[in-house]
N, C-alpha and C positions, 0 to 999 in steps of 0.2 A: 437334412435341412439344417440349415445356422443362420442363426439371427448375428445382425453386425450391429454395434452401436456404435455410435459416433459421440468423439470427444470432445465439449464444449470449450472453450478458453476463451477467458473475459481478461478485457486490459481496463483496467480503470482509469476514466479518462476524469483529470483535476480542470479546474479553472487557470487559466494564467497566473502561476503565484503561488500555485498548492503543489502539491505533489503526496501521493497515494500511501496509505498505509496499510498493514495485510488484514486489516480489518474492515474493507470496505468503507474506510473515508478519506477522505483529503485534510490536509492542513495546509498551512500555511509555510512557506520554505524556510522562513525564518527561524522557524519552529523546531528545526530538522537538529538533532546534535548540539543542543541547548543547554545540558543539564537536567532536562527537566523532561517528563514522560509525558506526550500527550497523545500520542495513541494508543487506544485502548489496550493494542496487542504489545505495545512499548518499542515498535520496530522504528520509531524516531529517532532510538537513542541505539541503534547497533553500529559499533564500528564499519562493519564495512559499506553500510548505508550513506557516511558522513560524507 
């Protein structure tokens, strides 16, 4: 006998205008590649994100 698990995969869906960080929030696109860190995980500010 074997047990099968099945694998969850969530897309994080933003508002018109945000776009997702990998910490579970949205920002504002503005926001994206700024100088300045605002997602908690810092993935705002990754080059290949910009």
């Amino acid at each position: 006998f074997s047990k099968g698990y099945a694998k969850l995969y969530v897309q994080e869906v933003c508002a018109p205008g945000y776009r997702p960080c990998g910490a579970q929030e949205c920002i504002e696109e503005t926001k994206f590649c700024d100088g300045v860190v605002d997602c908690a995980d810092g993935s705002d500010e990754i080059p290949s994100k910009c």
